[in-house]
N, C-alpha and C positions, 0 to 999 in steps of 0.2 A: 532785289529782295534778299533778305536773310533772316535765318532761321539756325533753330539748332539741330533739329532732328524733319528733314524731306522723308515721306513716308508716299511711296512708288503704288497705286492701287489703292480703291476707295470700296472695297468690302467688308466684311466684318472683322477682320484681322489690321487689315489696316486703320480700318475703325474704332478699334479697341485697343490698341495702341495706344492711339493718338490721344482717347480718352483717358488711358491710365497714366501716360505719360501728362499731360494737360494737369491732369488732377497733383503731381509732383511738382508742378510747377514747370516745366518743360516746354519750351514752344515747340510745335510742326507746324509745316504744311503739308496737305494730303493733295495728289496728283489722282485723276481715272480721267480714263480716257472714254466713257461713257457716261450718259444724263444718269443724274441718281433716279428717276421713273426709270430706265431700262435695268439697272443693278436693282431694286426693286420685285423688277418683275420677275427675276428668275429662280424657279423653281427648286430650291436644295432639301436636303434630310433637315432633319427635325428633332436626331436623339442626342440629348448633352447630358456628357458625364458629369460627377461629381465634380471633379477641378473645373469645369468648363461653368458651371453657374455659381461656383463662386468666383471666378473672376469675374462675372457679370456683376456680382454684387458689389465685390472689390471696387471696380468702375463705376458705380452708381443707379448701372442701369437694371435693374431684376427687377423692379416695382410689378410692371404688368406681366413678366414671367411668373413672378411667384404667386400673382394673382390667377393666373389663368393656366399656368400649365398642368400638365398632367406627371404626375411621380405613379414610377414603372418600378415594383420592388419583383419582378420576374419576365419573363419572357419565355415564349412554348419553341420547339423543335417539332418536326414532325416527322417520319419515314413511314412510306407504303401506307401514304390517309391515317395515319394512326398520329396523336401527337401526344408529350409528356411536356412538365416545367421545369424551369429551372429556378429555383426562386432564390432571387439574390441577397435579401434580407437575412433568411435564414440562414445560408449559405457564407455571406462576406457584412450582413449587416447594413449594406449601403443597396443604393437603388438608382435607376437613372432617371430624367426628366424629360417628355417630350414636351418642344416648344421649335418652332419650325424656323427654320436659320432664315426667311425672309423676316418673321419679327423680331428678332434677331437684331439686324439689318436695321429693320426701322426703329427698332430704341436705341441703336448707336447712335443714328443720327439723329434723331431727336434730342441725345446727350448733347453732339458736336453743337447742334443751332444753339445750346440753353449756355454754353460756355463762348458762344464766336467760336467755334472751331473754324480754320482755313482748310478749307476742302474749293477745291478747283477742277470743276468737271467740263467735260470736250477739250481735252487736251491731247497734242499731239506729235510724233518726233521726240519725244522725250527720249535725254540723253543723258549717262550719267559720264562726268569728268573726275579725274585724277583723286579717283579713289582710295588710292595706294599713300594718297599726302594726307597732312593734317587738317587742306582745306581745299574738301571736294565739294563740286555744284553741280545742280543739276540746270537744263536747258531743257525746254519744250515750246511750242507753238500753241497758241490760242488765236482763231477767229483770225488767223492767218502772220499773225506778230510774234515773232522768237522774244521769246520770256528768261531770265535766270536768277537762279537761287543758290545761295553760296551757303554753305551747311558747317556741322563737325560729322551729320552720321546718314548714310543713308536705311532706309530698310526698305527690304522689294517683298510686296504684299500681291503683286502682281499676276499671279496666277501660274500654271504650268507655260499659258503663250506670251507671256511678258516680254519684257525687254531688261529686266532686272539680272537673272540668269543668265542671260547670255552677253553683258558684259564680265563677265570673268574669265578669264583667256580659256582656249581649249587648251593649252598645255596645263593649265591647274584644276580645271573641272574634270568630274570624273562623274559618269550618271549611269545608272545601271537599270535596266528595266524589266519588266517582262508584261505581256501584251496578251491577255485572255482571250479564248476565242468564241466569244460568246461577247452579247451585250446584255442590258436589261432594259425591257418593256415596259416603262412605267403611265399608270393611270391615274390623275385625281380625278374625283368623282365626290357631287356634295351628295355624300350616303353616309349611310351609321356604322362605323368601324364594325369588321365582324368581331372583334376582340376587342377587349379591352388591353391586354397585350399584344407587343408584336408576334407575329407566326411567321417562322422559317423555316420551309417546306422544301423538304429534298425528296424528290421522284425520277420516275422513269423517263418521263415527260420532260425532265429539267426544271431548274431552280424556281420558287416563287415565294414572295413575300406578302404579310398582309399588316400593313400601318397605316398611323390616322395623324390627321394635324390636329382635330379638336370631336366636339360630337357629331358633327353634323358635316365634317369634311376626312375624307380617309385617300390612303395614299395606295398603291398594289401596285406589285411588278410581277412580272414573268421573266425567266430565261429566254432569249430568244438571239436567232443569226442576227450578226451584230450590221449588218448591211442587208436586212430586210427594210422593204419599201415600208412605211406607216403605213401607207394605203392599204396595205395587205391585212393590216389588223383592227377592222371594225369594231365596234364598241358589244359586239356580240357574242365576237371572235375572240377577245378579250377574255372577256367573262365565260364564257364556256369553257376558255383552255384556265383560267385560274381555278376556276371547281374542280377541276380533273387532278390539282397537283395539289391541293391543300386541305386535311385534315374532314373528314364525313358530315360530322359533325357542324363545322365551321361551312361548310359550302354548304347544308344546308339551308342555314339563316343568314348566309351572304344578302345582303343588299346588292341589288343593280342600280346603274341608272347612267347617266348620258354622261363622258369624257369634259371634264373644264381644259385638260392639260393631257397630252398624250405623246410622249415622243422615245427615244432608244438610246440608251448610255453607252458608249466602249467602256472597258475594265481594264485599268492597268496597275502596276504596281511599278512606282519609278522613286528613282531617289539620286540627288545630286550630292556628291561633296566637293569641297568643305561647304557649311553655311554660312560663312563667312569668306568674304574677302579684301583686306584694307579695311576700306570705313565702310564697305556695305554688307548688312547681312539679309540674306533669306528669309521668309518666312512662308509658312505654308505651302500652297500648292507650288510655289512658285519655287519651293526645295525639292517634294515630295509629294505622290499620288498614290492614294491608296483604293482598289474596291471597295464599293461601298457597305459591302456584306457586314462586316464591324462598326460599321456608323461611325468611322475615325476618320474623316476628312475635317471636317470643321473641329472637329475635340482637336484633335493635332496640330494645326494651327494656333488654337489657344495656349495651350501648352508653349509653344513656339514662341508667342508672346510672353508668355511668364516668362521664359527666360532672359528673352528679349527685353523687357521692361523693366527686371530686378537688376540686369547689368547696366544698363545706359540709367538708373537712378544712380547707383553704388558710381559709375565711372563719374557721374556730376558733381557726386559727394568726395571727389577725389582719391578712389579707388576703384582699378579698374580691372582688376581680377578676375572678376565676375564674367565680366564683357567679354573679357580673353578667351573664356573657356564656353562661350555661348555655343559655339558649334560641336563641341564634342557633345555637351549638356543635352543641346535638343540633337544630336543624331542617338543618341543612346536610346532617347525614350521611341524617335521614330522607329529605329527598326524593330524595336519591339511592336509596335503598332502595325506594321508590315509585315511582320511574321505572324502575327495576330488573325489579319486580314488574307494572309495567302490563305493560312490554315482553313479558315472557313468557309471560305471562298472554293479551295476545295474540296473539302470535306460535303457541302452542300449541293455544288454543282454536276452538271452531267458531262464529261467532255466528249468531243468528236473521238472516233476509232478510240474508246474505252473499254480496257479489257472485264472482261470477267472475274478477273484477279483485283482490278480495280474496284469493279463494283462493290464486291463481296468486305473488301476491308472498310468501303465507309461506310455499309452497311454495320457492319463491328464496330465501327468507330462510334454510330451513331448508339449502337447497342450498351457500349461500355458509357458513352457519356449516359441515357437513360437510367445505369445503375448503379454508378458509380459517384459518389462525394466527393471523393479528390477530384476525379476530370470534372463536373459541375463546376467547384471552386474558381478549379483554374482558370474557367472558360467564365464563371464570374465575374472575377477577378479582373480578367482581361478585355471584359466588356465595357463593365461600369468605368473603366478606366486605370492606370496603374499610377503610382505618386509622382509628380513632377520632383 
């Protein structure tokens, strides 16, 4: 088989891609190595920035996004039950969007069917060759039969456990991490958002959130040991320790009700370079991990794409400049997302053996953002997303 662009991983990045690329005229083939029902079924955030729904729109697909989602022009903070806004309209003018990265998901693919996209799932051993030439191919197993594809580019959409990443020798890879000690608890529950914004709740108790996917479906997390049993946290247990840590007000017209989805996130902050190597590049998780505290995991990725997509257009159009510089382009914007994402992440949270000295300044910290206009901006600014 051949193609021009193998696209490593069948999630949304890979997904969108393949569709903006498709829309230029571009052939792929998309590789997962899971059923599209299980990529489906799994449970992600929900908040997309500004750049992030217009590339959906760019790709075709926003139709039922912009029919259905919800536009966020603020979001609340809370310390010691007490919570203020931040309102980003007033503030930067722009706002963000919830719309939940499994729908996401499925209007990609419902793009790929409307066009024959090639997407190829249960695939297995995929291997990428001599990516360093002008003409690399991939190899993978289906239903027990060694398959190959002979390319000009690859892109690894694959995740942080791929197999994308870890063809690039370790004398050129360089990946730098840090590993939170803490995970997050999270609940769906079909209940009526306590908010119509999100609420992030920093206490004594440790970090909690309160988000929704739509009216009648809401998301919430807790702080909690990041190798505590599930079992340990009943649907009771839950909800009794979320009212302790989020805003008076808000826990009292909490909705309850019985767990659809209940499981415990690690938090890490990681990041690979370069993203690029030869003819393969990076994208998303599969570069870079971010806590979820900033809702930049799926935005970054897109971003990712933007890049990714304006250089392999420009490189077809016989300029490939663009292409060249993909990896500096998107690490610029990631570590800004990462620094993003540490900051709030601690700023919010509670850590193990936390001094007094510690507490006391995010306390201030959270003080100054409460009354201050330039820290709001910033923290704006850097929510809704910053320009590609």
């Amino acid at each position: 088989m051949r193609t021009q662009v193998v696209i490593i991983g069948g999630g949304p990045s890979g997904l969108l891609l393949s569709q903006l690329l498709h829309r230029d005229g571009i052939d792929t083939v998309m590789l997962e190595r899971q059923s599209r029902e299980y990529v489906l079924s799994r449970i992600r955030a929900g908040v997309l920035e500004n750049g992030t729904v217009e590339m959906l729109r760019q790709a075709g697909v926003a139709d039922r996004l912009d029919a259905e989602s919800f536009v966020h022009s603020g979001t609340y903070l809370s310390a010691r039950n007490q919570g203020f806004r931040i309102d980003f309209d007033a503030l930067i003018g722009r706002s963000v969007t919830v719309y939940g990265q499994t729908e996401v998901t499925r209007d990609l693919y419902a793009a790929r069917d409307a066009m024959d996209g090639k997407i190829i799932h249960g695939v297995e051993a995929v291997t990428l060759h001599d990516l360093k030439t002008e003409a690399p191919f991939v190899t993978y197993t289906k239903d027990g039969t060694e398959h190959r594809i002979d390319c000009d580019y690859v892109a690894g959409c694959d995740g942080f456990h791929g197999v994308s990443r870890k063809a690039i020798p370790a004398s050129i890879l360089k990946e730098v991490e840090r590993v939170y000690p803490f995970g997050w608890l999270g609940v769906l529950s079909e209940t009526k958002p306590v908010s119509e914004e999100l609420i992030y709740a920093h206490h004594e108790r440790g970090f909690a959130l309160c988000s929704m996917r739509n009216d009648s479906l809401s998301r919430y997390y807790i702080q909690a040991p990041v190798d505590d049993p599930i079992e340990k946290w009943s649907d009771d247990a839950f909800w009794d320790e979320l009212k302790r840590r989020i805003p008076e007000d808000a826990a009292d017209r909490l909705e309850t009700g019985p767990s659809i989805e209940k499981s415990i996130a690690p938090l890490r902050s990681f990041v690979a370079e370069p993203m690029r190597w030869g003819r393969l590049f990076l994208v998303g998780d599969a570069a870079h991990i971010v806590p979820p505290t900033g809702a930049k995991g799926l935005n970054l990725a897109v971003s990712d794409v933007y890049y990714l997509w304006s250089g392999l257009r420009e490189a077809y159009q016989g300029d490939a400049a663009t292409l060249d510089q993909y990896s500096d382009r998107a690490l610029a914007r990631v570590w800004k997302a990462i620094r993003f994402s540490w900051w709030f992440t601690t700023l919010m949270h509670r850590f193990p053996e936390q001094s007094e000295f510690d507490r006391r300044i995010q306390e201030a910290e959270l003080d100054v953002l409460e009354t201050s206009k330039a820290a709001q901006t910033v923290l704006a600014e850097n929510y809704v997303g910053l320009p590609y």
